[in-house]
N, C-alpha and C positions, 0 to 999 in steps of 0.2 A: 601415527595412527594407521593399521593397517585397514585394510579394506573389509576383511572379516570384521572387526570392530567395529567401524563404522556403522555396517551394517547392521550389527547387535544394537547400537544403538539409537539407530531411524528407524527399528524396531519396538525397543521401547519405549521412544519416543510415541509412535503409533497406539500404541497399546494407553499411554499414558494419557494420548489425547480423547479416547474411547473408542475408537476405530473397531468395526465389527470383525471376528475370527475370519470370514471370507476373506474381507477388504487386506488382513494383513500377512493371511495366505496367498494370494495374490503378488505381494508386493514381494515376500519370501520367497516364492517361484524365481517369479522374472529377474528379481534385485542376484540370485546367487548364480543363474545362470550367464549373468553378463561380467558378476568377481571371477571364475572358475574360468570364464573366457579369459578377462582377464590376467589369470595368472596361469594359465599357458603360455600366454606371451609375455612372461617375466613381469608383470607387472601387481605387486603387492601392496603398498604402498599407497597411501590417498595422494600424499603429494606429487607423487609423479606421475598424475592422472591427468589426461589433458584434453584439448576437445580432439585432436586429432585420435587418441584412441577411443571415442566416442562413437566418432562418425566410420570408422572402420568396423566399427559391433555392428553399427546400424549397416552399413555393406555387406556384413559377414550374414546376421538375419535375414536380411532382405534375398537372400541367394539360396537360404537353407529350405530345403523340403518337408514339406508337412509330415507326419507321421504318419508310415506306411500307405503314403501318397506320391504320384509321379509331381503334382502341384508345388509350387513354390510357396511361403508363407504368402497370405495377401498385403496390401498396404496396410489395411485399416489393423490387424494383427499386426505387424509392424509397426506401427503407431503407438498401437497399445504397451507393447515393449518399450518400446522409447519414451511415451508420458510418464510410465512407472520411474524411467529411469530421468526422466529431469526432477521428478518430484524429488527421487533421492538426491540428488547432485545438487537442487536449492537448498537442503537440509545439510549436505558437506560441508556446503560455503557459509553458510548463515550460522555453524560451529566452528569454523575454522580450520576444517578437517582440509580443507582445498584451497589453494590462495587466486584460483581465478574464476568469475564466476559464469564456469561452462554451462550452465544451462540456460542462462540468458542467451547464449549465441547456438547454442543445438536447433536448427530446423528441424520439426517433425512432419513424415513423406505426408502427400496429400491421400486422405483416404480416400478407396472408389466409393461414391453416393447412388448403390444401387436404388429405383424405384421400389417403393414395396409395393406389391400386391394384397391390400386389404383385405378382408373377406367380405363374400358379398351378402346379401340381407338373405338371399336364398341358401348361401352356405351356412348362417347364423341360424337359421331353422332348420337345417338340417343337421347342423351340430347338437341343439339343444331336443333335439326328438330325438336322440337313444338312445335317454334314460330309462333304464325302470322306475320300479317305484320301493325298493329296498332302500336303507338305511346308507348302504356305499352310492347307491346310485343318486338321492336325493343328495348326499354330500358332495359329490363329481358336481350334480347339475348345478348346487349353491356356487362352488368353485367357479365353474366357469361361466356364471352371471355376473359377479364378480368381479373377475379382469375384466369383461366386455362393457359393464356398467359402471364402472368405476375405473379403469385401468390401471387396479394393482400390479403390481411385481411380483413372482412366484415367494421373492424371499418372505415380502409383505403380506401373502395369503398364510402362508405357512404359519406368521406372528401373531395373528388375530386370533383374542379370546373372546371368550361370549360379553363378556365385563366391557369391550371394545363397541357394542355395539345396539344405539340407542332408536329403538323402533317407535318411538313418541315422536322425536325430533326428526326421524329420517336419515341418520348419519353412522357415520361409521370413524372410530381413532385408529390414524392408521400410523406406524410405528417402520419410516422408511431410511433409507440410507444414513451413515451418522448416523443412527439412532435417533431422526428429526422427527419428531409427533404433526401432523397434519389432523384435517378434519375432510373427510369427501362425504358429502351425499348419497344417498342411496335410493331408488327407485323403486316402484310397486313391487314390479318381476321378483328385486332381490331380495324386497322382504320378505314376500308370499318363497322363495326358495330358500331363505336362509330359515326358516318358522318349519319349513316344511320339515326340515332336517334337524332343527334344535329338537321338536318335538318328538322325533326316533331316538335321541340319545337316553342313554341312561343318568348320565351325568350332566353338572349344566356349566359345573364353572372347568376352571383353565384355559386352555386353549381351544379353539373352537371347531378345528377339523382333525378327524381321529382316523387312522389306520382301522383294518380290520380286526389288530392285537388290542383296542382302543389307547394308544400309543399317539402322543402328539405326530402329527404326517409332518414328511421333512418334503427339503424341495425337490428330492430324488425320485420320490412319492407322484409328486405334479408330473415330472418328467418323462414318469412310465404312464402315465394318466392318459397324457397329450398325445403318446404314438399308440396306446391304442386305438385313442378317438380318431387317431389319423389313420390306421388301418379300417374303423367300423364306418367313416364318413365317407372315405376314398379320396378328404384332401389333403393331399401327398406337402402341401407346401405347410400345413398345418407345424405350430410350435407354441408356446406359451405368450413369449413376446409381439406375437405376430395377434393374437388378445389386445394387450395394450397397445399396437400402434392402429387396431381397427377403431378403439375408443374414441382416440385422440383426435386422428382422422373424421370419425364421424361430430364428433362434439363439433368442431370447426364447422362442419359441410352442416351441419340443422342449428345451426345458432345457437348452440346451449351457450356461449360464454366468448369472449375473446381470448386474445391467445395468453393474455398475464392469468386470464380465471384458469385455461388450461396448464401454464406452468405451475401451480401454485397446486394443481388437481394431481397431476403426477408426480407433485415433491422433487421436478428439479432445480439443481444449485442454482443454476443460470438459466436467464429469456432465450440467449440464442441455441439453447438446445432442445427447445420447444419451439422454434420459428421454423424449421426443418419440415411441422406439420403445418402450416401454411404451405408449401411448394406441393404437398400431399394432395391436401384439400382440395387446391385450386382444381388441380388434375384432376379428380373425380366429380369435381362440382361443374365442369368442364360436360367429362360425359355423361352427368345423368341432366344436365339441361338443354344438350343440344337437342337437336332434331335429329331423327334415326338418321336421315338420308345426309350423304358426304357431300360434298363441292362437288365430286365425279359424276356422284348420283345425278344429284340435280341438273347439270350438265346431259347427264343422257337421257336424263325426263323430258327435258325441254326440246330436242329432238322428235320426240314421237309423236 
């Protein structure tokens, strides 16, 4: 079996198990950029794949330069290459295509765990006051009540029709990763902004957010959305995702839920990749309970 093959076939394999066109673009990326490496260095063949030239990709990546950057690839990029590429390497082995099983022994590098920087309650009101009041603007403002109140995914905004979304109950079906159906909640703000805007449409059913062509909006759409609102608000750290970890963040710090109501809120596979916002939380629930004044402060209060 060679390595092209293979790849064709933990391809359709993907495809067979429902796997979304991103998720298997993705994997078609990364998965041919580490065959092509590998058949630079003679290596064609499944079976004569081994962990040692595994871990030399991962050396070779780990050195290479970002694109039209002095920077080097980061870990956590690095990581990401490597998870794609154990994923494939368990599917090698589990056909027979590899007779040892290299991804049980591959270490993947430790990611850096930057802090994020939420946004803050005064940034949130300064985001949602520059709307107008035309038909694109009320749709921007539905949008981005949205992630904040709910902390959808760009892919997940983009997926939502009107048929998704039950203003009796308060809820919204949301249709995330896997193609997993969820139920989130939805609050005053988002119905009074989603109402606001269903009622400018001309149309009610399909999909729920329209281009100015009135053209389902794709996530390219959000994307060019976010750096305006980052140029018209002036915060520069502003991006979509940076939406859902303020949700999540906040959900934790005002009690709405513990952290399983939160996993279950943002449709991830796994608890520990929602326990991340507990370390979040603490930190913020940290500074907005202290008292203004430092240790230092107080120290040279006491002096005077």
């Amino acid at each position: 079996m060679t390595l092209c093959n293979a790849l064709d076939s933990f391809i359709l394999d993907q495809r067979l198990k429902g796997n979304t066109d991103k998720t298997i673009r993705g994997y078609q990326g990364f998965l041919s950029q580490f065959i092509t490496w590998l058949e630079k260095n003679e290596i064609t063949s499944a079976t004569e794949l081994t962990l040692k030239h595994v871990q030399s990709y991962q050396l070779h990546i780990g050195s290479r330069q970002c694109e039209n950057k002095s920077q080097k690839l980061t870990r956590r990029t690095v990581r990401t290459y490597m998870r794609h590429i154990r994923i494939f390497l368990s599917y090698c082995y589990a056909e027979g295509f590899i007779i040892e099983p290299i991804h049980l022994k591959l270490k993947l590098p430790k990611a850096e765990k930057p802090v994020i920087e939420i946004l803050t309650d005064d940034e949130i009101e300064l985001l949602l006051s520059v709307f107008g009041d035309d038909i694109l603007a009320r749709r921007n403002r539905a949008i981005i009540c949205l992630m904040l109140d709910c902390g959808l995914r760009v892919s997940e905004v983009v997926g939502v029709s009107a048929a998704d979304i039950n203003f009796a109950n308060a809820y919204l079906k949301v249709t995330g990763k896997g193609r997993k159906s969820r139920i989130v909640p939805i609050g005053q703000k988002v119905k009074t902004a989603l109402t606001d805007y269903i009622h400018e449409r001309s149309t009610i059913g399909g999909k729920l957010f329209l281009s100015s062509r009135e053209t389902p909006l794709t996530s390219a759409g959000i994307i060019q959305l976010m750096n305006r609102l980052k140029n018209q608000t002036g915060i520069h750290r502003l991006h979509a995702h940076l939406l859902r970890h303020t949700f999540a963040t906040n959900f934790l710090i005002h009690g709405l839920g513990d952290v399983h109501d939160l996993s279950r809120l943002l449709g991830h596979s796994e608890l520990k990749i929602t326990e991340s916002y507990l370390h979040l939380a603490s930190y913020y629930s940290i500074l907005q309970n202290r008292a203004r004044q430092t240790y230092l402060d107080i120290k040279e209060a006491r002096k005077l």
